[in-house]
N, C-alpha and C positions, 0 to 999 in steps of 0.2 A: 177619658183617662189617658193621660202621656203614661205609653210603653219604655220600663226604663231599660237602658242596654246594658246587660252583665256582662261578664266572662263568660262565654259558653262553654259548658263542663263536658255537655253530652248531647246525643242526639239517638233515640232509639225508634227501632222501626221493625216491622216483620222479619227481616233479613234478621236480626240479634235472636228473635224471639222461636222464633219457625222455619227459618232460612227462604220465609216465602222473598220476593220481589216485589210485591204488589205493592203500591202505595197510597193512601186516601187522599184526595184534593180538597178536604171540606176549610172551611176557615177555623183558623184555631182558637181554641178555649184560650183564658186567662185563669192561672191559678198559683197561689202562694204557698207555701212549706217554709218549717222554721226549726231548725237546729235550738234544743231551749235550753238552756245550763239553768239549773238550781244553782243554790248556794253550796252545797257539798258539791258541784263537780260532775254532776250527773245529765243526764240528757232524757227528754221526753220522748214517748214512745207510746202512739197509740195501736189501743189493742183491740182487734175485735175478734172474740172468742169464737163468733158462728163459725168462723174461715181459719182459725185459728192464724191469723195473721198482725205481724205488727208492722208499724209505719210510721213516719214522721208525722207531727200532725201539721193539718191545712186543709187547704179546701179553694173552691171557685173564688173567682172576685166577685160581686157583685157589679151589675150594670153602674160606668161611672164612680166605682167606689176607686181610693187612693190604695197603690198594694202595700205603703203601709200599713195601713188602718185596717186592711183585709187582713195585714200577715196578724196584729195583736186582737180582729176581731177572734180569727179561727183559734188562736190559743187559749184565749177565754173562753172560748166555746167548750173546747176539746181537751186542754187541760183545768180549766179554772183557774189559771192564771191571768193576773193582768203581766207584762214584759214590755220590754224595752229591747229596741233591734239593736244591734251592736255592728254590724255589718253587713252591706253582701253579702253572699258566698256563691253564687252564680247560677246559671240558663241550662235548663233540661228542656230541651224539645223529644214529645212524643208522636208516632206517628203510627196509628193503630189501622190497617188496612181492613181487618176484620168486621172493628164497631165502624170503619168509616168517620175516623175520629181522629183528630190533630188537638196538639194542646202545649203550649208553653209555661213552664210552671219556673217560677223564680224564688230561688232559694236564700233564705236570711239565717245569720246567727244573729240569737237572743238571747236575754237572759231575765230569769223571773225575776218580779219587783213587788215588794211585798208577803205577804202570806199567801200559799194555795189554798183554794178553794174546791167547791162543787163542779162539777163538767156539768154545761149545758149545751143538750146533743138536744138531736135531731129524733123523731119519732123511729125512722130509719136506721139511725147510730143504733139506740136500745134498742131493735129489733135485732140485731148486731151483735148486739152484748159489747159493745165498746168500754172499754175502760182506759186508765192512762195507767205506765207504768215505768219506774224514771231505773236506768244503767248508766254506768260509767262509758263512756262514749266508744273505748276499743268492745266492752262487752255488746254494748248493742250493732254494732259490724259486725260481729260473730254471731248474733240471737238472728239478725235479717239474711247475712250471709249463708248459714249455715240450712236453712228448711227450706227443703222440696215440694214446692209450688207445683200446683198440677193445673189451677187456672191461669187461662191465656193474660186475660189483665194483670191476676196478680207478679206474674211474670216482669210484667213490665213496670208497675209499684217495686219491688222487689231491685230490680238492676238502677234505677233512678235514685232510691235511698241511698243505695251501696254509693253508687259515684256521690250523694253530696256528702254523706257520713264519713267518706274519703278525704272529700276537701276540705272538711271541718275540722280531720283530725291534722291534717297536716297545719292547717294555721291554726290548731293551737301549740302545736309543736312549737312554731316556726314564728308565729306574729310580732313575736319580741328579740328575735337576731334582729341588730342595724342593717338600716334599710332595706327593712321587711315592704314598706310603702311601696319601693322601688320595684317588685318582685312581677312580674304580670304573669312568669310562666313558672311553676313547681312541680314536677312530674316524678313519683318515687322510682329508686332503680331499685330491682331487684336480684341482679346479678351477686357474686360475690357469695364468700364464707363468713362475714363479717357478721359480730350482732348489731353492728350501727345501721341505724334509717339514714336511707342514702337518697338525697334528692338532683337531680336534674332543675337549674333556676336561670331563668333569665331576667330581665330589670329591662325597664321603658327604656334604659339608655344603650340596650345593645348587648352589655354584659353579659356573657355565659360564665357558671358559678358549678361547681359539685360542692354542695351543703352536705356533712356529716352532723348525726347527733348522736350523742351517746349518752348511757344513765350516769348522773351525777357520779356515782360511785368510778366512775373511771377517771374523774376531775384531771387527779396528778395522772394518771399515766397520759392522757390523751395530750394534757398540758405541753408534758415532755416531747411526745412525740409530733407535736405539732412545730415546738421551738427547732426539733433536728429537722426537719421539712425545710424549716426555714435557713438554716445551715448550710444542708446541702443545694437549697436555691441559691443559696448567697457565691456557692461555687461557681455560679455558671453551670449545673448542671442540670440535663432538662429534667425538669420534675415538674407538675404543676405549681404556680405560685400561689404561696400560701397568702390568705385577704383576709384574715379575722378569726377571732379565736374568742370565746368567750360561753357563760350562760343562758341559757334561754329557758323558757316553758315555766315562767316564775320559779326558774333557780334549781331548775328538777335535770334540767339535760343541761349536757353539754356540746357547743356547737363548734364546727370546726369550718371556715370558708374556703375553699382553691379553684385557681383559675381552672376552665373545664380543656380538657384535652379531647378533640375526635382523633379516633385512631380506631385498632384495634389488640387484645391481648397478644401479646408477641407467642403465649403459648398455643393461641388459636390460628394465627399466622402464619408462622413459621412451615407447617408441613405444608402452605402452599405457594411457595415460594422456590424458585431456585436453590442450588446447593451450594453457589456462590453467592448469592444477596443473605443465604442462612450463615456463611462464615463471615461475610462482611459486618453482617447485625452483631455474630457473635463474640468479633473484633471490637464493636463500639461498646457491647457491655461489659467489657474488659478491662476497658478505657475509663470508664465510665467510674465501676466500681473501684480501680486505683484514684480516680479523682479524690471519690468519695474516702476513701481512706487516709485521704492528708489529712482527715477532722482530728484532734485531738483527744486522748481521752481525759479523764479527771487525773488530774496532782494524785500522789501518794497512791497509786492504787494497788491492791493486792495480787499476788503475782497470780499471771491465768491461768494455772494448772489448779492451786487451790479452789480461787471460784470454779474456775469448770468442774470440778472432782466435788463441792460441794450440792450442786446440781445432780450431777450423773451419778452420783454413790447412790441416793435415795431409788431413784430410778433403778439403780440393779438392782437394790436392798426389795423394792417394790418386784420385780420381775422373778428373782428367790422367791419371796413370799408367798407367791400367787402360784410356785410351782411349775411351772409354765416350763416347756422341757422340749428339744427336738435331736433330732441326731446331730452329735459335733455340738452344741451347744457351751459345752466344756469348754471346747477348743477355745470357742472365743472369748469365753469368760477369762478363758489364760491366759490369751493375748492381750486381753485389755489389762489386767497386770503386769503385764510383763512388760509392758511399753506405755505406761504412764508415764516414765521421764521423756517422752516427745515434747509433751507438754508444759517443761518448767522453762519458766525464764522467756516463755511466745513474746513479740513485741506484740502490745496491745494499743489500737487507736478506736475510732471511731467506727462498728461497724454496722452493716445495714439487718443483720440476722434471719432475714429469709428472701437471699438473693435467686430468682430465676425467673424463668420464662413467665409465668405465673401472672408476679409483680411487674412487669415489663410491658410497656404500652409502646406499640408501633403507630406511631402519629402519621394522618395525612401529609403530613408535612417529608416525611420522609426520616425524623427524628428517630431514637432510640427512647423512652421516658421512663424513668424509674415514677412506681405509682403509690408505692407500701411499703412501710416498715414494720418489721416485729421485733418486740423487745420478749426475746425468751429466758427474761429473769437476769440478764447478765447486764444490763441496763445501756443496751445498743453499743459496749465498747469491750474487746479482747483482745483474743489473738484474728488478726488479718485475715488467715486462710480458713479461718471455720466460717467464714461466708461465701465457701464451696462446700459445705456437704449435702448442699440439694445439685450438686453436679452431676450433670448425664441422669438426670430422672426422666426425664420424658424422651430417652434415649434419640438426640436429634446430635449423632458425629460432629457434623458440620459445623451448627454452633455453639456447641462445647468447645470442639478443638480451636474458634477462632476465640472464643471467652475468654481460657486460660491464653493464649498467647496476646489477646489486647492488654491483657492485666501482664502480662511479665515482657510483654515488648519483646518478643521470640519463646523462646522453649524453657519452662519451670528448670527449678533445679530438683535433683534426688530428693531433698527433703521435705519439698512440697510434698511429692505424693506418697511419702511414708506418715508425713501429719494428716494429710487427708485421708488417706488407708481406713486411722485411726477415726478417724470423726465418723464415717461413714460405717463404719462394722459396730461402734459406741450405737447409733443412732437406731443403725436396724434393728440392736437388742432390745435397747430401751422402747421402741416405738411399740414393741405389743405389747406392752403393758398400758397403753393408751387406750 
């Protein structure tokens, strides 16, 4: 039998399992496992009741057997299907110091062909109480993920499912963005407040990529905000460059492509940093976001006090409602009356709506990088200066004080910080009601 070479997903060993050290030297087993889609979407899963445990199903190669022919004997065996392999999906090496036992099991997606049938098991299986039992692919990560294992092997069945039911689900996310072929590396990120699956991708030819997907239902907005990405790149401004935008997952998500930036968050940065490289940085995103505001907004648009007041009304309307009451409360409810004509007539262009540290990616490179925009209803374009009211939140002087003065190329005027005042006392009221 020619050993074929996958991707290696994983490799487990005592140290995962028991934090022992020890390692078996025996020669390793050969064995297949197979990711199976039915026609509704669903994925096989065998069950055996004595252990109450589920599993992908598979099994040994036989001596000389092809691990094709192994992976569609084991699923006829153990689901009653006959299937057809669809792909790869790569290399789990085990390494059991315990049983004194090695084993490389190679992982396929398949998919059933024909009608299901009867399982035929082993005398051992029915001892078992083995049965087959088909989930939608996220619920079955959750059904393996989720139960605590008390045997030492099933531990190890257990963390090997997880990793290929991982890989499975990323490529079917992912298999149909262009040049998916291309892909060798996909690692999910899970940093971030975002609800987008956020991957880590690299490509045979070198390529580093952040892949976003989002649920269909965000089409138009992400559409939008993918086209300003590309705007603001067009500036010459360091942002990641935007590389593809479109459908994926049979038309279910939305995929968004950009060049990968290393770096790190400028809001995790920053306090270790000097108090001069912290006003230098905080010069460039001053600079930076004046760039970004030479973008234009839309012909004809409605003056910004109205939109923003149409916003913000509900939000107090909502924060009345709820009762919600502290000392002085009043006061500011007064104020914010009393000084809505700040508001009329703002110049409106193109703005970023959640400017800071946050969004801000400090590159290897020594860069400033805008990473994110939000569209908080006012469709990324107002007044200028309300893309300061996350100002001085993470209370860092230095690069605040260099922020606003890279964006005003010296010292604000009076009426900067009587509209900021505004946005920022607006913001703190309405935010408890969130």
């Amino acid at each position: 039998m020619n050993v074929i070479i996958m991707k290696h997903l994983l490799t487990i060993t005592d140290k995962d399992i028991t934090g022992s050290e020890k390692l078996s030297a025996a020669e390793p087993r050969i064995a297949v496992n197979a990711v199976l889609f039915d026609a509704d979407g669903n994925i096989a899963l065998s069950y055996m009741g004595k252990y109450d445990l589920h599993t992908l199903p598979g099994g040994e190669v036989d001596p000389g057997e092809d691990l094709h022919a192994a992976v569609k004997r084991e699923i006829w065996e153990e689901t009653g299907c006959d299937c057809e392999i669809i792909k790869e999906l790569g290399q789990i090496n085990e390494n059991r110091s315990e049983h004194d036992f090695t084993q490389d099991r190679y992982y396929y997606l398949a998919r059933v062909v024909g009608e299901k049938g009867e399982l035929h098991l082993t005398d051992e299986e029915i001892n078992d109480n083995t049965t087959v039992v088909w989930h939608p692919l996220e619920q079955a990560i959750k059904t393996i993920s989720e139960k605590q294992n008390d045997y030492y092997q099933h531990k190890f069945i257990q963390k090997r499912d997880i990793a290929a039911l991982t890989e499975a689900l990323i490529w079917l996310h992912t298999h149909d963005v262009p040049g998916y072929s291309e892909f060798v590396r996909t690692d999910p990120i899970t940093k971030g407040w975002s609800n987008d699956k956020k991957y880590y991708v690299e490509t045979s030819g070198g390529q580093r990529m952040l892949l976003r997907l989002s649920d269909i239902k965000e089409h138009g907005h992400k559409k939008s905000e993918y086209e300003k990405m590309e705007q603001i790149y067009n500036l010459c401004v360091s942002t990641p460059q935007p590389l593809g935008f479109g459908l994926c997952d049979g038309g279910k998500t939305v995929y968004s492509l950009y060049g990968w930036i290393d770096g790190e968050d400028a809001e995790k940065a920053l306090p270790f940093i000097s108090e001069t490289e912290q006003y230098v940085l905080g010069l460039k995103a001053g600079e930076t976001l004046r760039k970004i505001h030479t973008l234009p907004s839309p012909d004809g648009v409605v003056d910004w006090a109205d939109r923003y007041f149409e916003v913000i009304n509900e939000r107090i309307e909502a924060y009345r409602s709820d009762k919600i009451s502290f000392n002085g409360n009043e006061v500011i409810l007064d104020y914010i009356e009393r000084n809505r004509g700040l508001l009329h007539s703002r110049p409106q262009r193109f703005i970023h709506g959640d400017y800071h540290e946050g969004n801000l990616m400090i590159g290897t490179d020594g860069e400033l990088y805008v990473i994110d925009l939000l569209d908080e209803g006012f469709g990324n374009y107002g007044d200028l200066w309300y893309d300061f009211k996350t100002f001085g939140e993470n209370d860092n002087a230095y690069f605040s004080t260099g922020f606003v003065r890279g964006y005003f190329d010296g010292e604000p005027p009076q009426g900067f910080w009587d509209v900021l005042t505004y946005y920022i006392v607006t913001a703190a009221l309405t935010a408890t009601n969130d």
